[in-house]
DRENTI-460102 format. One record per atom (N, C-alpha, C): residue number from 1; residue in one letter; atom name; x, y, z. Coordinates in steps of 0.02 Angstrom, whole numbers. Layout:
DRENTI-460102
(atom NUM,'A','CA',(X,Y,Z));
...
***
This chain:
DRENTI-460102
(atom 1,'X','N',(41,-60,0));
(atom 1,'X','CA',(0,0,0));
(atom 1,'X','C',(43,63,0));
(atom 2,'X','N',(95,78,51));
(atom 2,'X','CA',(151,122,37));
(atom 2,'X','C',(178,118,-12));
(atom 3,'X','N',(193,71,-56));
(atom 3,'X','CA',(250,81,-110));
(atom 3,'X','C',(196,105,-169));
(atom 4,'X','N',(126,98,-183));
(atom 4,'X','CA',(75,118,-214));
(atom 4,'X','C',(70,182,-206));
(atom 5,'X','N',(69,240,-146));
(atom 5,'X','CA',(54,295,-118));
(atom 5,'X','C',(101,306,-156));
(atom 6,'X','N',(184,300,-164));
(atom 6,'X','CA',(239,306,-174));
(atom 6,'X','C',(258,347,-237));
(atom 7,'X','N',(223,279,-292));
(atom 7,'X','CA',(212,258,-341));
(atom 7,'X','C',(166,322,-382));
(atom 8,'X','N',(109,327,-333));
(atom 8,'X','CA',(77,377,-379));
(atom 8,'X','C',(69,451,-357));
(atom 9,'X','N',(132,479,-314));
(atom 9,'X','CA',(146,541,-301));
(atom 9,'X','C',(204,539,-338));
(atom 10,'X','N',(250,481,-373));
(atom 10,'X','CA',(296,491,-417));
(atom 10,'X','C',(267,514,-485));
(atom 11,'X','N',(221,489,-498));
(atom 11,'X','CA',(189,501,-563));
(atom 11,'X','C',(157,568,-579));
(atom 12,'X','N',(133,564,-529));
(atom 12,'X','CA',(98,648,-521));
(atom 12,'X','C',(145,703,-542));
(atom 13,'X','N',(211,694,-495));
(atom 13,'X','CA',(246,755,-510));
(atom 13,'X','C',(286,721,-574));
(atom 14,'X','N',(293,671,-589));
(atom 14,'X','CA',(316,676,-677));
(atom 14,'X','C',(285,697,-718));
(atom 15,'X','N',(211,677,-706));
(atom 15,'X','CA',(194,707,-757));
(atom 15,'X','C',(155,784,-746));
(atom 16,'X','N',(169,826,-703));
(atom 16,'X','CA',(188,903,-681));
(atom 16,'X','C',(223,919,-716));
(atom 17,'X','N',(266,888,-696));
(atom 17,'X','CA',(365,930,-742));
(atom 17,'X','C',(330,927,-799));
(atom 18,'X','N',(331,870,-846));
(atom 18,'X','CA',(304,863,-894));
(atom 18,'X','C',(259,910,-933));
(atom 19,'X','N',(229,928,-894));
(atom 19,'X','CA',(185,961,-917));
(atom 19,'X','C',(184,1052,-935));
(atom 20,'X','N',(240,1058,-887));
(atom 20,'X','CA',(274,1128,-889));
(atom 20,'X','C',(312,1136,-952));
(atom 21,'X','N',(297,1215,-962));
(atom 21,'X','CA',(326,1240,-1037));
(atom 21,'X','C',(392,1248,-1027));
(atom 22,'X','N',(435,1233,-1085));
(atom 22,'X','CA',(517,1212,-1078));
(atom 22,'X','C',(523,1289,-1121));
(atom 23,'X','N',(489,1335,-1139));
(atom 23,'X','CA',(540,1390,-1174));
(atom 23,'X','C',(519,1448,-1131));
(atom 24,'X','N',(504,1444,-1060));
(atom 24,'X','CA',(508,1510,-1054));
(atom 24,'X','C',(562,1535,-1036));
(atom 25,'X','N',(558,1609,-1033));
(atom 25,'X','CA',(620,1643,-1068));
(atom 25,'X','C',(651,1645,-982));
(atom 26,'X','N',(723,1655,-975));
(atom 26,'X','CA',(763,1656,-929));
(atom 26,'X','C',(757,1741,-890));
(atom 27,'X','N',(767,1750,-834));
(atom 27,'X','CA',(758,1822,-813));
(atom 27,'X','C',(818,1863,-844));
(atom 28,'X','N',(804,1913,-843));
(atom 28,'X','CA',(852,1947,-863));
(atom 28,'X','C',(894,1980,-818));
(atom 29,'X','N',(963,1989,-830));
(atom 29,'X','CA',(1029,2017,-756));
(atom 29,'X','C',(972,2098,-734));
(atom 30,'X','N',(927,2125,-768));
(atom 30,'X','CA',(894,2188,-745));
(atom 30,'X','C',(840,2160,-710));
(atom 31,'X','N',(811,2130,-734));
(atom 31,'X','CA',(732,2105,-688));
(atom 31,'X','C',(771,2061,-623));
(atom 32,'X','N',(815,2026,-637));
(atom 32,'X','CA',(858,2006,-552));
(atom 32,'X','C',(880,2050,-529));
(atom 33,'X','N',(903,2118,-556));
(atom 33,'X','CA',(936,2162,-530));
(atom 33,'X','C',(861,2200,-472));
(atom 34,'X','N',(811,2212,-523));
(atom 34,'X','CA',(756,2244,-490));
(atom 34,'X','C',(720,2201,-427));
(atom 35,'X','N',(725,2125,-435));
(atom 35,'X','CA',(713,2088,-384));
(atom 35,'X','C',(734,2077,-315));
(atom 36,'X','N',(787,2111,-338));
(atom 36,'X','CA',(856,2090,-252));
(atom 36,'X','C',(821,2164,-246));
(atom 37,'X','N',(824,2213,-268));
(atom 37,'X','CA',(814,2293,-248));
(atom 37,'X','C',(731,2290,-224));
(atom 38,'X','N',(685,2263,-234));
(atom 38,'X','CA',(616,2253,-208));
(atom 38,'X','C',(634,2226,-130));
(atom 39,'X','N',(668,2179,-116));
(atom 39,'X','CA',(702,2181,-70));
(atom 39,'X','C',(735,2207,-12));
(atom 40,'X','N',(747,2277,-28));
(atom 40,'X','CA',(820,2325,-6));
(atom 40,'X','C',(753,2374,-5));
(atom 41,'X','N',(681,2380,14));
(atom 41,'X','CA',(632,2442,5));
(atom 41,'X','C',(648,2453,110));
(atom 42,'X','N',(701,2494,102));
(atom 42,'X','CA',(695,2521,181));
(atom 42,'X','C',(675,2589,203));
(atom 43,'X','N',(652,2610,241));
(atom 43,'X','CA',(655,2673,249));
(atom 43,'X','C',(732,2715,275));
(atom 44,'X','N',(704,2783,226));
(atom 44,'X','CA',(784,2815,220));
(atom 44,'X','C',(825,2817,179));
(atom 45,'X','N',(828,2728,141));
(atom 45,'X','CA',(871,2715,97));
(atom 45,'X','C',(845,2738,30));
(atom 46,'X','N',(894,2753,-30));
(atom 46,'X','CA',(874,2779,-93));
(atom 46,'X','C',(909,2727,-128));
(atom 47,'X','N',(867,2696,-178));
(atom 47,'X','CA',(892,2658,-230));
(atom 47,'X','C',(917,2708,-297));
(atom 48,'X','N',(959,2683,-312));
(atom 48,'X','CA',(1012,2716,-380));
(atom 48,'X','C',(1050,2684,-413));
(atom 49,'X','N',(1078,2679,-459));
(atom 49,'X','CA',(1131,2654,-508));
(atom 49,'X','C',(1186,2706,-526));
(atom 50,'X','N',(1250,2677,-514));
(atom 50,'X','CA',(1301,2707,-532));
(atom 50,'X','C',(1339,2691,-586));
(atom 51,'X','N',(1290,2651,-631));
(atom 51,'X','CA',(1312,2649,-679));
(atom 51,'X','C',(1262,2591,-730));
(atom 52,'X','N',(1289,2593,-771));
(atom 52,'X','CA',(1271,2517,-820));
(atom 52,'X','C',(1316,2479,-850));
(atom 53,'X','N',(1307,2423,-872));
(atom 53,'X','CA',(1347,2373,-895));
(atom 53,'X','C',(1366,2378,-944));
(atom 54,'X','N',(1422,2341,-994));
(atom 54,'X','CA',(1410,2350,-1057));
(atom 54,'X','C',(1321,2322,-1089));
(atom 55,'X','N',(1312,2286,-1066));
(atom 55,'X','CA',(1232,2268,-1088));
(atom 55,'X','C',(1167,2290,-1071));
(atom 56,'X','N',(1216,2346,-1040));
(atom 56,'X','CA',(1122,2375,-1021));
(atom 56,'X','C',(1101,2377,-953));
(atom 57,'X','N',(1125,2333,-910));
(atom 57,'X','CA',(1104,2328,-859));
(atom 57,'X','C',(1133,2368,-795));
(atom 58,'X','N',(1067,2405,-758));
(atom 58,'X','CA',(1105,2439,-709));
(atom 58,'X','C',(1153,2411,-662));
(atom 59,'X','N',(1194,2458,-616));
(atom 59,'X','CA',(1219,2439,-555));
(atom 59,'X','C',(1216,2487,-516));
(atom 60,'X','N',(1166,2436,-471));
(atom 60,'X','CA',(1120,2460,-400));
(atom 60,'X','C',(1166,2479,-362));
(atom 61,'X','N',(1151,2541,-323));
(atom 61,'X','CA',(1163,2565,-276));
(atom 61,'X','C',(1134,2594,-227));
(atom 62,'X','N',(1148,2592,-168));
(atom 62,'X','CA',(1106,2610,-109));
(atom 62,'X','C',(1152,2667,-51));
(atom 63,'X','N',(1097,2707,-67));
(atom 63,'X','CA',(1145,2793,-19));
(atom 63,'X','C',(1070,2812,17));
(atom 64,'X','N',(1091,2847,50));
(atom 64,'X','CA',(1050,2892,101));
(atom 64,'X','C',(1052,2982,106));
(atom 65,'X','N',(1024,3007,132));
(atom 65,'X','CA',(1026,3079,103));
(atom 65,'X','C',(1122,3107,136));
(atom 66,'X','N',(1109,3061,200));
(atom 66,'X','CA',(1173,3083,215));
(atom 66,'X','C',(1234,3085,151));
(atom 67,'X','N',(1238,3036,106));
(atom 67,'X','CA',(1294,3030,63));
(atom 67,'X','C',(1272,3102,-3));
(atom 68,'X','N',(1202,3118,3));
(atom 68,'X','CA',(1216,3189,-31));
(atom 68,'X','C',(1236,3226,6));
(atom 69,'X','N',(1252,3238,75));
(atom 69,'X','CA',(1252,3307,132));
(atom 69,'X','C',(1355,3303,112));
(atom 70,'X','N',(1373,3353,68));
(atom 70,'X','CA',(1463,3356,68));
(atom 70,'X','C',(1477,3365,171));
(atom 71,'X','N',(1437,3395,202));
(atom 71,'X','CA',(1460,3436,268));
(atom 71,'X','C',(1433,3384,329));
(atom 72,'X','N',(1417,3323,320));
(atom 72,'X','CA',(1380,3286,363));
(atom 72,'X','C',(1455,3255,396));
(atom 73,'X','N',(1451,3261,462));
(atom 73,'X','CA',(1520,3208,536));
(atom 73,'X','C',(1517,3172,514));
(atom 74,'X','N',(1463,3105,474));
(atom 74,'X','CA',(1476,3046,497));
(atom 74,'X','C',(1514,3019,445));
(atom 75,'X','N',(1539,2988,471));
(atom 75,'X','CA',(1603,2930,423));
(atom 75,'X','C',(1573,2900,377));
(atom 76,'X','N',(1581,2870,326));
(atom 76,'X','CA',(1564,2847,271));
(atom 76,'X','C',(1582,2771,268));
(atom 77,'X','N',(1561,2743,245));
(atom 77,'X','CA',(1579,2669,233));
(atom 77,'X','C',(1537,2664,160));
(atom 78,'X','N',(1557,2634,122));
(atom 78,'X','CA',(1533,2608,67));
(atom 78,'X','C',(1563,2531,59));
(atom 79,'X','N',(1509,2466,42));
(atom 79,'X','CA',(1510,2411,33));
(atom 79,'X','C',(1503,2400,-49));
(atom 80,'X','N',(1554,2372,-45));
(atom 80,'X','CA',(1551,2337,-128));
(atom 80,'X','C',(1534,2246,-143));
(atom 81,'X','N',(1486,2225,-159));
(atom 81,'X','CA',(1484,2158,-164));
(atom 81,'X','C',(1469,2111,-222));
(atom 82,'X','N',(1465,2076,-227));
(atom 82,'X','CA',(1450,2043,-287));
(atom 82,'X','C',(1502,2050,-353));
(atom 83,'X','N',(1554,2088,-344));
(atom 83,'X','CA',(1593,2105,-398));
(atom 83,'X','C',(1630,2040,-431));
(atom 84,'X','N',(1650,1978,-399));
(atom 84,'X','CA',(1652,1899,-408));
(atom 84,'X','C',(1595,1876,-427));
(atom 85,'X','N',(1533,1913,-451));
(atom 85,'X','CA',(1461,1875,-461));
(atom 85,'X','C',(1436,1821,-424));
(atom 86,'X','N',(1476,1784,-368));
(atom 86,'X','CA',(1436,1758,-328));
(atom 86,'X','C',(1378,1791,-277));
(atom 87,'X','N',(1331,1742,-268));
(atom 87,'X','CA',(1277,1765,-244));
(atom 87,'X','C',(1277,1755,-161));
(atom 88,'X','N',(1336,1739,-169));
(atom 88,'X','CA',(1368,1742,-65));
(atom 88,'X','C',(1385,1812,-52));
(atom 89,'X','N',(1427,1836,-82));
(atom 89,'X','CA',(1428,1907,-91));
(atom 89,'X','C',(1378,1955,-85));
(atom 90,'X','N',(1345,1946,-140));
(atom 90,'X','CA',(1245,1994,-149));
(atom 90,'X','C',(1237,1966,-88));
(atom 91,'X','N',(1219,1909,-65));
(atom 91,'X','CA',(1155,1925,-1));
(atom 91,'X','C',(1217,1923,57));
(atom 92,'X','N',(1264,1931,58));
(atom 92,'X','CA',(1306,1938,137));
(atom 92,'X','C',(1308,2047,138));
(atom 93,'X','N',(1313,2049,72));
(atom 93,'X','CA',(1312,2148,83));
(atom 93,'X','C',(1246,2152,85));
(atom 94,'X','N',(1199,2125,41));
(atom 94,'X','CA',(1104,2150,86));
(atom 94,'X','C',(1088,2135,142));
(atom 95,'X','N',(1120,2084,169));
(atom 95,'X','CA',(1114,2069,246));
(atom 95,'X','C',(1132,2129,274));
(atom 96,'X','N',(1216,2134,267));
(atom 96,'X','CA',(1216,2199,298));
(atom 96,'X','C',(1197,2270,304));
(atom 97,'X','N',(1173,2274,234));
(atom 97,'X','CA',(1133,2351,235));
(atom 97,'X','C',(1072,2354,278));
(atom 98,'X','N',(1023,2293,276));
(atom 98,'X','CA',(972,2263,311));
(atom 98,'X','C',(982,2285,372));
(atom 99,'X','N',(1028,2265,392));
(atom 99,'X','CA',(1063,2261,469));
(atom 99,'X','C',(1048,2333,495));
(atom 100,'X','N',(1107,2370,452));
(atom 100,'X','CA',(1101,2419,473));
(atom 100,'X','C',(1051,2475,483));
(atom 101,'X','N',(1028,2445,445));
(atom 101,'X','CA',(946,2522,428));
(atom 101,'X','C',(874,2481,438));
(atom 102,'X','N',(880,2419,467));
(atom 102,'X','CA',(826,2414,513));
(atom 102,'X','C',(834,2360,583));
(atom 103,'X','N',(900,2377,598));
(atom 103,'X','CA',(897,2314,668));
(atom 103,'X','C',(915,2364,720));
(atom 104,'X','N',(864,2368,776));
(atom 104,'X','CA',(884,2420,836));
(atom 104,'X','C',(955,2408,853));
(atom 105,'X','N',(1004,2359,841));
(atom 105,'X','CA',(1050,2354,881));
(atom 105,'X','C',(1119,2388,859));
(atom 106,'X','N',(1089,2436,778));
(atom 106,'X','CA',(1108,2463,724));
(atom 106,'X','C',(1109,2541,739));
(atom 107,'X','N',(1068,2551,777));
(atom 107,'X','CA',(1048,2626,779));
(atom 107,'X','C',(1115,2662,825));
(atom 108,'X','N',(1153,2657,864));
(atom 108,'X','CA',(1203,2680,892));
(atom 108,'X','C',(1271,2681,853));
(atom 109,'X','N',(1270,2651,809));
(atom 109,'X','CA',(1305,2644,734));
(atom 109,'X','C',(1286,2684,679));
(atom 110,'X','N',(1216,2699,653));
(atom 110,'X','CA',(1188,2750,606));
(atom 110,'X','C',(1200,2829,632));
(atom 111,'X','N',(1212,2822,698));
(atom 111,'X','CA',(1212,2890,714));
(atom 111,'X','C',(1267,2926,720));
(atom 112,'X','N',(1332,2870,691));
(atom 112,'X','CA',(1404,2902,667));
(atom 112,'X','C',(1433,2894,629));
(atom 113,'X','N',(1400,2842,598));
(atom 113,'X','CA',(1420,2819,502));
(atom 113,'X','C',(1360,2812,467));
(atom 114,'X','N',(1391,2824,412));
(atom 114,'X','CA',(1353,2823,341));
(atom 114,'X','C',(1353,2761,306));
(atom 115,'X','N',(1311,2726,300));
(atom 115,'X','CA',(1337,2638,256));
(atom 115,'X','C',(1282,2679,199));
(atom 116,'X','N',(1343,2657,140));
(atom 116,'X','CA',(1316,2645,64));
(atom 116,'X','C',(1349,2588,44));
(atom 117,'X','N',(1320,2575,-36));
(atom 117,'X','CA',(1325,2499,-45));
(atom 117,'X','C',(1321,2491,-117));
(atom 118,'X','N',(1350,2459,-155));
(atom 118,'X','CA',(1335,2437,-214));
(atom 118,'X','C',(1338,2370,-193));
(atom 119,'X','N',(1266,2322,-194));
(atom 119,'X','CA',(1271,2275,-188));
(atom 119,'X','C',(1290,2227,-236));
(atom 120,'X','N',(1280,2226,-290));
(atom 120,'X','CA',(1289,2163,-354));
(atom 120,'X','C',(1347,2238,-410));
(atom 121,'X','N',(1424,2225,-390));
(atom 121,'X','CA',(1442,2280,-436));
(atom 121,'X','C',(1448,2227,-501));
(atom 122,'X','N',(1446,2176,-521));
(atom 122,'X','CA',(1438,2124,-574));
(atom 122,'X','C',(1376,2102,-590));
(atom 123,'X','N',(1326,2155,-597));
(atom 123,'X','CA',(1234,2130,-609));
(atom 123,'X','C',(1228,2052,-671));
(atom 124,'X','N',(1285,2073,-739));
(atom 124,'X','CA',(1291,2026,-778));
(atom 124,'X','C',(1299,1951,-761));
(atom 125,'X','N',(1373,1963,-731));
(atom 125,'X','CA',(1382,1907,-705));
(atom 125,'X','C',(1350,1867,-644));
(atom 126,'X','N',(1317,1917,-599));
(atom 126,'X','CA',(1266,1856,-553));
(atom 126,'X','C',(1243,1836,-577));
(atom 127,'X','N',(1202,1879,-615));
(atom 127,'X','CA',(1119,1860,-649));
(atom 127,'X','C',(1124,1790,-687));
(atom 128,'X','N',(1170,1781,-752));
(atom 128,'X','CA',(1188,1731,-786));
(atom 128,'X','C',(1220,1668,-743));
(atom 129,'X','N',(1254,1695,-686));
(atom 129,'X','CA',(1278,1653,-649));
(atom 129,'X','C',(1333,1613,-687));
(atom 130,'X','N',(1374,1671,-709));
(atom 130,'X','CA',(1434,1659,-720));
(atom 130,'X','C',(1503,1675,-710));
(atom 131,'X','N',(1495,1702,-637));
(atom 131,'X','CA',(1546,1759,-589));
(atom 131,'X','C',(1590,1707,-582));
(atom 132,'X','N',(1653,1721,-600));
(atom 132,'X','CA',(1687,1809,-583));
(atom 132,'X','C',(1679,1813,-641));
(atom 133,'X','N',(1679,1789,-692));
(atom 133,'X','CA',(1656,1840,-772));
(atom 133,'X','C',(1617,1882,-777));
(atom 134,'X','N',(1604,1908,-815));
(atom 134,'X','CA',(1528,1975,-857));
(atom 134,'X','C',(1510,1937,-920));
(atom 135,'X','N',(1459,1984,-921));
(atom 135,'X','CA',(1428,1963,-988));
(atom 135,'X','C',(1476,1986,-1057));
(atom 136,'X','N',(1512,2016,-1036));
(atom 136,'X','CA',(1562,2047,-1074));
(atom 136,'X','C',(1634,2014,-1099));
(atom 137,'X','N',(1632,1966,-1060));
(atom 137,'X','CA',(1703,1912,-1077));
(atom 137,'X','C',(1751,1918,-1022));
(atom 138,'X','N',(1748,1976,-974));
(atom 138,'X','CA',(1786,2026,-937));
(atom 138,'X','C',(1796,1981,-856));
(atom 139,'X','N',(1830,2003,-826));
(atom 139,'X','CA',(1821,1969,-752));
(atom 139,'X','C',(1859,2022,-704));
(atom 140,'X','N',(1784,2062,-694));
(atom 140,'X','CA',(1786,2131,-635));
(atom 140,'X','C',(1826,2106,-581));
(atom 141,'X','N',(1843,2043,-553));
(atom 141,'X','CA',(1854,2022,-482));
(atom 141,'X','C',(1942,2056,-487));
(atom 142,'X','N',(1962,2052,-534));
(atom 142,'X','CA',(2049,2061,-546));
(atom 142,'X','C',(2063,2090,-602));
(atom 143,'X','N',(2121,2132,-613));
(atom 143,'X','CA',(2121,2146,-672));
(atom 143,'X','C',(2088,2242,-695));
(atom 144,'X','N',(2091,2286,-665));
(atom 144,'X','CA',(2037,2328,-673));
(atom 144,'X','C',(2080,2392,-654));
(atom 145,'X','N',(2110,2461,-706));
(atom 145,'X','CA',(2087,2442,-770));
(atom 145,'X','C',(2119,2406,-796));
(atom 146,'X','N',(2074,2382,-868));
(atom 146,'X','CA',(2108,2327,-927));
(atom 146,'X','C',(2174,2384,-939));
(atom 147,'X','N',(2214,2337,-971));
(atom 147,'X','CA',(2287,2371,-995));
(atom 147,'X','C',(2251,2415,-1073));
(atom 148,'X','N',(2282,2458,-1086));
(atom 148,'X','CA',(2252,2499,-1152));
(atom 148,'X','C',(2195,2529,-1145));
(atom 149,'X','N',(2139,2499,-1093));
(atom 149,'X','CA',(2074,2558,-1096));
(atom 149,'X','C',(2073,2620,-1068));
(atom 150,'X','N',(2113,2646,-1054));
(atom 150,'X','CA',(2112,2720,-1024));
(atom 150,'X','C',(2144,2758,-1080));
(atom 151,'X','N',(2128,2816,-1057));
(atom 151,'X','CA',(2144,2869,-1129));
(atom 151,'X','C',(2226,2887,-1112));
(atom 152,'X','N',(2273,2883,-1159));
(atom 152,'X','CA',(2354,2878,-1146));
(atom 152,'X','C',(2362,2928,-1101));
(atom 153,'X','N',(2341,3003,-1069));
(atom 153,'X','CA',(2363,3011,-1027));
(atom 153,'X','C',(2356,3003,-955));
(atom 154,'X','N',(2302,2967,-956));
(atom 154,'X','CA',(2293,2929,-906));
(atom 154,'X','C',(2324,2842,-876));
(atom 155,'X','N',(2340,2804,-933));
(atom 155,'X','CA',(2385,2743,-938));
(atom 155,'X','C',(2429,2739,-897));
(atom 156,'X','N',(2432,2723,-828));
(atom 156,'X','CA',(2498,2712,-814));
(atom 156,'X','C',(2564,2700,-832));
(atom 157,'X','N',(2547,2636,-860));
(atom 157,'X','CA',(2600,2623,-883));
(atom 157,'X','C',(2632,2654,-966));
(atom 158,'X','N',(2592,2698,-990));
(atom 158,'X','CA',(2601,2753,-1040));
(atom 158,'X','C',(2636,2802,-1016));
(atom 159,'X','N',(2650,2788,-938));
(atom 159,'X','CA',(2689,2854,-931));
(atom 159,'X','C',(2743,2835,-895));
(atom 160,'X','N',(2776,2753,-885));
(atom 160,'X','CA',(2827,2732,-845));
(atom 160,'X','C',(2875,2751,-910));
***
């Protein structure tokens, strides 16, 4: 009688899977990007991008009015994560922004530093889940800048 029960909750979900459509389309590194940031909705905090990818895709960032105030005491900290595209990275820096801007045990800390954050600085490469690469061929983790992409008077080594 158990191996029957067994038997036909195996079947069931085969033929579930089965039954599910095989082409839908994969998310995109922006709609994951907007997903982790649905996430990050705290009060205080301002969502922003400091940039985009070569493909389009933003890179999220998270500031507070303090990081517009030039004349504000408090110390600054800025977190960079995800730049290896692992996703240990992304959620160990949202943990901590989390932390900080909504755990009471945080508030004697907010009231002398500033935490900002680029959480995923590799949106490409999480998303695809192909960190430390980009969607670009590139690997942000090392390496940065590439040799030759800066304008020669800026090149370091254009000017050894």
């Amino acid at each position: 009688m158990r191996s029957a029960r067994i038997s036909l909750a195996l079947a069931a979900t085969l033929l579930t899977a089965a039954s599910l459509p095989t082409d839908l389309p994969a998310q995109t590194p922006a709609a994951k990007v907007d997903q982790l940031l649905a996430d990050l909705q705290l009060p205080g905090v301002i969502q922003t991008a400091i940039g985009v990818t070569r493909e389009g895709t933003p890179i999220p960032a998270i500031i507070t009015n303090d990081d517009l105030d030039s004349a504000t005491p408090k110390t600054r900290i800025l977190l960079i994560g995800g730049l290896d595209g692992s996703s240990e990275s992304v959620q160990q820096t949202v943990a901590a922004v989390k932390w900080f801007y909504a755990n009471a045990e945080a508030r004697g800390y907010s009231q002398r530093y500033g935490l900002s954050a680029v959480p995923v600085a590799n949106p490409d490469g999480w998303a695809l889940g192909v960190g430390p690469a980009n969607a670009s061929g590139g690997n942000p983790a090392h390496g940065y800048p590439p040799r030759g992409h800066l304008p020669v008077a800026l090149d370091r080594h254009a000017c050894a």
